[in-house]
C-alpha positions in Angstrom: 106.5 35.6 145.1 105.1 32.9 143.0 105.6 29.3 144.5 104.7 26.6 142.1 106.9 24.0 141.2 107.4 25.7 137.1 107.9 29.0 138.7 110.4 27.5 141.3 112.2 25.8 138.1 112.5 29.5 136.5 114.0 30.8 139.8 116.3 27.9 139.9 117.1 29.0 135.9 117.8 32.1 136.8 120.4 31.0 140.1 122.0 29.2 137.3 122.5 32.0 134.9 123.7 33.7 137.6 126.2 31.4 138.7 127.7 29.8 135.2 127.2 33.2 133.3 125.6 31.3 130.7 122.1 32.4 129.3 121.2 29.5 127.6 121.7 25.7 127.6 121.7 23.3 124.3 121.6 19.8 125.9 120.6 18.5 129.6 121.8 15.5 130.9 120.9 13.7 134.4 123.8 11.4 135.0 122.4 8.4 136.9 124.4 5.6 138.8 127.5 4.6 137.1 126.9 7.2 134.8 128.7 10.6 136.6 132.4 9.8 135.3 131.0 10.3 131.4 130.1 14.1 132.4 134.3 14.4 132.5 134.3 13.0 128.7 131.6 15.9 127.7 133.3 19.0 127.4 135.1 21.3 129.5 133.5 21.6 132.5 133.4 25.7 133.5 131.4 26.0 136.9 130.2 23.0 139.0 128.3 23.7 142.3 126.2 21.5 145.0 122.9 21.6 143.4 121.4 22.8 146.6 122.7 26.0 146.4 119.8 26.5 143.7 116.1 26.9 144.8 114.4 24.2 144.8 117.2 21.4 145.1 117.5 18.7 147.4 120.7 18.0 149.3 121.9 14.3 147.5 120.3 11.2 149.5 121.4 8.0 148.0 125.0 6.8 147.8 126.5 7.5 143.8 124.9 10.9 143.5 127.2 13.4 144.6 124.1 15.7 143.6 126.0 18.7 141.6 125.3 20.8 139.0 128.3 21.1 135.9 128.2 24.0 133.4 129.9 22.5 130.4 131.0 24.0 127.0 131.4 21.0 124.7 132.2 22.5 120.9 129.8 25.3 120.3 127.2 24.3 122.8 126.5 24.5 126.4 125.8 21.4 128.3 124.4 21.2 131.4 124.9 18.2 133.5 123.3 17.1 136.9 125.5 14.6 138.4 122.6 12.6 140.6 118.9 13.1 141.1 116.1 12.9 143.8 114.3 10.1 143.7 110.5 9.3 144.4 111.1 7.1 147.1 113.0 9.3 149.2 110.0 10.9 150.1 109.9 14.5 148.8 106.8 14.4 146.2 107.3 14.1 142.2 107.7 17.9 141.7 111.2 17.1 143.9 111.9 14.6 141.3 111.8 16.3 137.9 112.9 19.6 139.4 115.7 19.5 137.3 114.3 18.7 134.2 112.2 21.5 134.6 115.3 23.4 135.6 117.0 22.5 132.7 114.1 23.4 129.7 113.3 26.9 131.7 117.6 27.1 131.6 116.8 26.6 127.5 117.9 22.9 127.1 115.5 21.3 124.9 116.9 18.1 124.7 117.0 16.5 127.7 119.6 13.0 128.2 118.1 10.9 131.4 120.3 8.1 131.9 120.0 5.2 134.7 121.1 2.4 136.5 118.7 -0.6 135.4 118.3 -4.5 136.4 118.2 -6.6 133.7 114.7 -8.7 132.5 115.8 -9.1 129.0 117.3 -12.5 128.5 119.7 -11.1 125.9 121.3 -8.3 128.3 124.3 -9.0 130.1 126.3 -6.7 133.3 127.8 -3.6 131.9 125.9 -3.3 128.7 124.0 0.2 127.7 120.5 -0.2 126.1 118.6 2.7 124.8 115.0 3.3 126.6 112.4 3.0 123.9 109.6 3.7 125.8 108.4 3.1 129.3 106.1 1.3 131.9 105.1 4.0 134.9 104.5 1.1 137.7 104.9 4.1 140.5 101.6 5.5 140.3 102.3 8.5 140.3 102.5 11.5 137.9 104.4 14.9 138.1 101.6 16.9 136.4 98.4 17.7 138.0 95.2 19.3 136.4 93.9 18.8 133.3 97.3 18.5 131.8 97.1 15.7 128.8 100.4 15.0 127.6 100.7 13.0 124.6 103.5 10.3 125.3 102.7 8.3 122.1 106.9 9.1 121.6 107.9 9.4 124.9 111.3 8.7 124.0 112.7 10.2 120.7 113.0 8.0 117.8 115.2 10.7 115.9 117.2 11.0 119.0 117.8 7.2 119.3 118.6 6.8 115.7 121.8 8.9 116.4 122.8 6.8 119.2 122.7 3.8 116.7 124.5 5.6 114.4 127.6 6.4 117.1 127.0 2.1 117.9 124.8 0.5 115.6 124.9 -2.6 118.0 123.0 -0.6 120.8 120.1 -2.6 122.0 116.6 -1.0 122.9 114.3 -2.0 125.4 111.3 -1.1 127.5 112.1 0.4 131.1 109.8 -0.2 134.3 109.9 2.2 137.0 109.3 0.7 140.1 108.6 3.1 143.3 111.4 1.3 145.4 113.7 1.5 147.6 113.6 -2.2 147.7 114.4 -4.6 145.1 111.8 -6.1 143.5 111.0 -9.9 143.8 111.1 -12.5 141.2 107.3 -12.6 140.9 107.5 -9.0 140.4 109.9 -9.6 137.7 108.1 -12.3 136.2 105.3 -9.6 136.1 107.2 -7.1 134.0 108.3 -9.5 132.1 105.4 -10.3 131.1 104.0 -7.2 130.3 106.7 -6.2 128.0 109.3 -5.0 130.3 113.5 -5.1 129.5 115.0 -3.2 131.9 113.7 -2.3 135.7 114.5 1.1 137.5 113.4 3.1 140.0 113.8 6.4 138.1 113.9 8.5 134.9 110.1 7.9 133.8 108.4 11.0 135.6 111.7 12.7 134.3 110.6 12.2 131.1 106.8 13.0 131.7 107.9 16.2 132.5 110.6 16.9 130.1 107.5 16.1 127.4 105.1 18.2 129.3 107.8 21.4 128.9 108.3 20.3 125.4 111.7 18.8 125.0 112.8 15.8 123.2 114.2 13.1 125.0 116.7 10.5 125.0 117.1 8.0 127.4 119.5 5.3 128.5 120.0 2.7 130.8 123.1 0.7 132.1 122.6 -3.0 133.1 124.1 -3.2 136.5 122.8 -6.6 137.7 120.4 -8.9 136.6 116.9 -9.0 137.9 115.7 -10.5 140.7 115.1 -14.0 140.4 117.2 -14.7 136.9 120.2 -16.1 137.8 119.5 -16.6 141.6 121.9 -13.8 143.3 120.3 -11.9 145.6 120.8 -7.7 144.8 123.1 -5.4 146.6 123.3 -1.4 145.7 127.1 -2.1 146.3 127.0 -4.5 143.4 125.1 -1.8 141.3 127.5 1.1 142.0 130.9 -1.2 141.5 129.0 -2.2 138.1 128.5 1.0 136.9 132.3 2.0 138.0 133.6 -0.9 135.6 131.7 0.3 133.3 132.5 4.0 133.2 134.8 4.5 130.4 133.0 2.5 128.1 129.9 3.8 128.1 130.8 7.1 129.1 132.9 7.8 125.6 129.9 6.1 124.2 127.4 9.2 125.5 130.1 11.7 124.4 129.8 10.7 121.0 126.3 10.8 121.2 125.7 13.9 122.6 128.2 15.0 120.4 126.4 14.5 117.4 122.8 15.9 119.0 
């Protein structure tokens, strides 16, 4: 049997076929902290299982990502929703990372919704506010491709895609995202740093997501919520607690807000 990480993604396709009944997918989102209680606004949800049952999923490792895997009809189209993902620092390589995205475009989805929980850089963004990712600054050195594999990420993040969203709200912001490899916070000079070089928002996620979601082909949108400001700012210091009870406040709103996008995908 062939191991590679794109032929593990078609098994993990296939698993999923198997288990929802449904032989294609429309849409994939990855529902990030503060973001899983929008996947109830989506569409009826048919089949949800642990996504660990699948090959090639990882058991959830960080607190707000119950790490399952929701079939959902919304309209005419099928929806597929991972409620969590694996993260680079946990330790498990990048292919662990963007398993699911690759999942999701050998399951048929090509369009592929990454949303996260961000920190704040822009002056102008407040706790609680969504800001649409217009493009990105990898700070994890790391790729998920290997080989001689030269993606063009000139429009990393779909314009077309993001003019929707600003039609559902036309008073959505857009900002750059830096992925930092984390677990830890980062520290004001860091944040001075990104700053600097042109970042608005500061993760530690969704950019080798979207590497390989543009590798397999699909357009992307992504999205970030604002659950605290960065380090340094305003002189708190950063809890994840703090993060998660953010993104709970924040739930309905911007949850509605990513059905009516998605809706109109």
């Amino acid at each position: 049997m062939t191991t590679g990480p794109k032929a593990v993604a078609e098994q993990a396709a296939d698993a999923l076929r198997s288990h929802t009944g449904v032989d294609a997918y429309d849409i994939a989102l990855v529902m990030g902290s503060g973001w899983a209680p929008a996947a109830d606004l989506l569409g009826e949800g048919r089949h949800e299982l642990p996504a660990s049952e699948l090959p090639g999923f990882l058991a959830p490792g960080v607190e707000g990502h119950s790490g399952t895997v929701r079939s959902i009809v919304g309209g005419d189209r099928n929806v597929l929703a991972f409620l969590g993902r694996t993260h680079l620092y946990e330790g498990h390589g990048t292919d662990a990372v963007v398993h699911n995205v690759r999942t999701a475009v050998a399951a048929g989805a090509r369009t592929v919704v990454l949303t996260n929980a961000a920190g704040g850089i822009n002056a102008t963004y407040s706790v609680g506010m969504p800001v649409l990712i217009a493009d990105h600054l990898n700070m994890t050195a790391r790729s998920p491709l290997t080989g001689a594999t030269f993606v063009d990420l000139t429009e990393a993040y779909s314009a077309e895609l993001r003019a929707v969203a600003r039609e559902v709200d036309p008073s959505l912001a857009e900002g750059v995202y830096a992925a930092m490899p984390g677990p830890h916070f980062e520290t004001p000079a860091e944040i001075r740093m990104l700053r600097a070089m042109g970042a608005d928002l500061v993760g530690m996620s969704t950019v080798l997501e979207a590497i390989a979601a543009r590798e397999a082909g699909a357009r992307v949108l992504g999205m970030s919520l604002v659950t605290n400001i960065a380090a340094g700012l305003e002189g708190a210091n950063l809890d994840h607690e703090e993060v998660l009870a953010a993104g709970r406040d924040a739930a309905d709103t911007v949850g509605r807000l990513l059905a009516d996008i998605v809706a109109r995908i």
